[in-house]
C-alpha positions, 0 to 999 in steps of 0.5 A, spaced: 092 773 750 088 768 753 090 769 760 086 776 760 080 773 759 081 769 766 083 776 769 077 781 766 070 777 766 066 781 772 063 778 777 057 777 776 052 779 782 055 779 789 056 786 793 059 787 800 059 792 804 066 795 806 067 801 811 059 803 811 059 803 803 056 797 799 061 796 793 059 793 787 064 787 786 063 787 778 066 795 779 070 794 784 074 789 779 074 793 773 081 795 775 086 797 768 091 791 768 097 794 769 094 800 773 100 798 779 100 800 785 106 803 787 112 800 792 110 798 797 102 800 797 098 794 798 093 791 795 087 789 798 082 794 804 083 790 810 089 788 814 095 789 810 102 787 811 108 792 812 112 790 806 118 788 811 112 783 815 111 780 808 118 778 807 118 775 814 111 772 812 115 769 806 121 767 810 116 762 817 113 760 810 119 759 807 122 755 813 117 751 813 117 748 806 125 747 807 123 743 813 119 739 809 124 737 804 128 735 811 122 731 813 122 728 806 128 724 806 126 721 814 121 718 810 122 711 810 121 707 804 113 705 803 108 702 798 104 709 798 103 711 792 105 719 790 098 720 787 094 717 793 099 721 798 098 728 794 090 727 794 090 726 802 094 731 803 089 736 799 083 733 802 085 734 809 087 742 808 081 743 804 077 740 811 081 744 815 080 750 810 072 750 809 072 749 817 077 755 819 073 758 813 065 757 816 068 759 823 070 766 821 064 767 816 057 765 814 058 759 810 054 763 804 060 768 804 064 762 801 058 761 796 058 767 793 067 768 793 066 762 789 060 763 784 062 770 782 070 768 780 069 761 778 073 762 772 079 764 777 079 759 782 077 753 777 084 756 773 088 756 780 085 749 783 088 747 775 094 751 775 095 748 783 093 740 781 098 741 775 104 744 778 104 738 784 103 733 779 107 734 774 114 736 778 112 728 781 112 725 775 117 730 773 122 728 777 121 721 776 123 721 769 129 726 769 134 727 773 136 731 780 141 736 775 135 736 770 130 739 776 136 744 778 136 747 771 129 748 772 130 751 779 134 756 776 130 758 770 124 759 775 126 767 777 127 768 770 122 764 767 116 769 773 119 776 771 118 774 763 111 771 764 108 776 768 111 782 763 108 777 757 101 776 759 101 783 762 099 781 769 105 785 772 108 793 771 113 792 765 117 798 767 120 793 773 122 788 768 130 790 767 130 790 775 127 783 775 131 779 770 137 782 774 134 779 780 132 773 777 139 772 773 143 773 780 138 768 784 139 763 779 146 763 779 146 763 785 142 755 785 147 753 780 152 755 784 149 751 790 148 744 786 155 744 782 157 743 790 153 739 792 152 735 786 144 735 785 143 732 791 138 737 795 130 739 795 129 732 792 121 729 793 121 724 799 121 717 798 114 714 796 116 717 789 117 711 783 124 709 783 128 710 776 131 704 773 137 708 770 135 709 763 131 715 762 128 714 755 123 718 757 127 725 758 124 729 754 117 727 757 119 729 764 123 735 762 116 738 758 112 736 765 117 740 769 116 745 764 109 745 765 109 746 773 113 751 773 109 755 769 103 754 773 106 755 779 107 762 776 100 763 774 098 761 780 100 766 784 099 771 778 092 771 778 091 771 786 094 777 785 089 780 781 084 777 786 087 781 791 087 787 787 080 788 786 081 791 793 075 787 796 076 787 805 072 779 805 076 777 800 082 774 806 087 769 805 083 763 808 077 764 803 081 765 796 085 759 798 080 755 800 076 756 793 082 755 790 084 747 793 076 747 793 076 747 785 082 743 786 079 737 789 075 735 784 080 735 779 085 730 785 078 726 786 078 724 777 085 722 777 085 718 783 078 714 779 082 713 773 088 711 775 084 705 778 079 704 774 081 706 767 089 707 766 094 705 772 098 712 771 102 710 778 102 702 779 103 703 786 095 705 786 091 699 784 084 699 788 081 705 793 082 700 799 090 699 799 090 708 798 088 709 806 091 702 808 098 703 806 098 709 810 098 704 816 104 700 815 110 702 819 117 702 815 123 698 818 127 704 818 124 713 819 119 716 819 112 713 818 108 715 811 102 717 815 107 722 819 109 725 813 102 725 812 100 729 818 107 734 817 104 736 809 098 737 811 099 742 817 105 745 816 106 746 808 098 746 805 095 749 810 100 754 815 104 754 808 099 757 803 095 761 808 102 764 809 104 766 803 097 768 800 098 773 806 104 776 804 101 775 797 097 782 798 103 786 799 109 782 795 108 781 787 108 774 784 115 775 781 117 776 789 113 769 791 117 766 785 124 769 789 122 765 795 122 758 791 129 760 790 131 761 797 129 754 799 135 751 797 141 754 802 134 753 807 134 746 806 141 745 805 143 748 813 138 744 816 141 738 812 147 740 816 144 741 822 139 736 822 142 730 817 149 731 819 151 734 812 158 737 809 157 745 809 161 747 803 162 754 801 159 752 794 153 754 799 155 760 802 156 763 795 150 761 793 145 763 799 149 769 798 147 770 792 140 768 792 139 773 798 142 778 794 137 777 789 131 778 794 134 785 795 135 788 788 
């Protein structure tokens, strides 16, 4: 298969020294595939969480990102265009990552992490360009039920992945297909009440002109960023488990949005200089500059700017790269589910929402679902 590829090649040098003994990273990470630690073992040396600290780590995470999806739609309407925001997004928690990274460790330590795994971060960077752009550009081009199709699917689709490639125990696959069944359930509960309405991207998407000839395309895309959201957290998990006590959160997270950059910075250059992907972006002046103009009604573009960078790339991704060394990617995945009854309280708390006991059924569920 050809995701073990990614996931067996040794690092080729670097030692670190562990509690007093000097540890070879090479052998460190010649770890049998499905050798799984038992429940609620961690996965890594050095400071792990409890396994009830990283559902709490998840849940101020998960917070955070329904806060967002709120944030989103107090954005007023712009001429930003997605592809510059997504780009300075990743810019400005990448600069604060390395800083934060170089702060609390020699700058070679970063150096190393990253030429000794290469071919792992350069498929997380991928795997996280590709599931932020193409939801984008996903949604776009289908509809607010066709992404609620594919939320339901994503619990589902985690378990089956993670037992196909090999990467998670399959004697917890019944467990987890119950689980995943239970939380989709639960979501579509939630949006036949509301009618799709809920967790939808902030105003600087594209609007549609009602004729979806391009459906299929956009379903094929969200396809894709499932996937790779799944896929991203799997392979961090293998980091984890070669069981190195440099390897922290910060570092594997700044490796992976460092491998990301360039991909963002290629896109970017294209889309001006060769294909128009997104016609909001037309010359690398207007990309910064119409950050700066304020709409006449919300939130302005460089507020929501601020907001993404802070609280969901940076807190966000350290957050859940932390609860990442206790809980399983599957378990991760579970989180994207319970970001729906989330959003959808602080929608009536925040934006004066209906509360409809569609949504009392479905978080219900989805809670649940955490649990089995």
């Amino acid at each position: 298969f050809v995701w073990r590829k990614f996931l067996h090649m040794p690092a080729p040098f670097p030692r670190v020294r562990d509690e007093g003994v000097e540890v070879a990273i090479e052998d460190a990470e010649k770890l049998p595939l499905v050798e799984k630690r038992k429940a609620g073992e961690p996965v890594a040396k050095g400071w792990q969480p409890s396994w009830v600290q990283a559902h709490g780590i998840m849940l101020v995470a998960m917070l955070f990102y329904a806060t967002w999806n709120v944030v989103s739609k107090l954005v007023g309407e712009s001429s930003v265009s997605w592809l510059a925001f997504v780009f300075f997004r990743m810019l400005g928690a990448f600069t604060v990552f390395v800083f934060l990274q170089c702060t609390c460790a020699p700058w070679q330590c970063f150096l190393a992490e990253l030429k000794a795994n290469f071919h792992r971060y350069a498929m997380m960077g991928l795997m996280l360009c590709c599931c932020q752009l193409t939801f984008l550009a996903g949604i776009t081009l289908t509809s607010p039920t066709t992404m609620a199709i594919f939320v339901c699917l994503e619990p589902l689709m985690a378990a089956l992945l993670g037992f196909i490639s090999g990467m998670e125990d399959s004697s917890r696959l019944p467990r987890r297909l119950l689980s995943a069944v239970v939380a989709g359930v639960g979501v579509a509960v939630i949006f036949s009440g509301h009618e799709g309405k809920l967790n939808l991207p902030m105003h600087l998407l594209p609007k549609e002109d009602g004729k979806n000839l391009v459906h299929p395309i956009g379903c094929g895309l969200l396809l894709v960023h499932v996937v790779c959201e799944i896929f991203y957290y799997l392979i961090q998990t293998k980091l984890f488990e070669a069981g190195s006590s440099t390897r922290t959160p910060l570092l594997v997270t700044t490796c992976a949005c460092g491998c990301a950059m360039p991909i963002y910075l290629l896109l970017v250059m294209l889309n001006v200089l060769v294909m128009p992907v997104d016609p909001r972006l037309t010359s690398f002046a207007d990309m910064s500059a119409s950050f700066s103009k304020h709409p006449a009604h919300g939130l302005s573009p460089l507020a929501g700017l601020v907001y993404a960078i802070l609280f969901v790339s940076i807190i966000s991704f350290l957050l859940t790269a932390m609860a990442n060394k206790r809980l399983e990617a599957f378990e991760i995945i579970m989180y994207q589910a319970a970001q729906l009854p989330v959003t959808a309280v602080m929608s009536v708390l925040l934006l004066g929402e209906h509360m409809t006991r569609y949504l009392v059924i479905g978080a219900v569920l989805i809670c649940g679902a955490l649990f089995l």
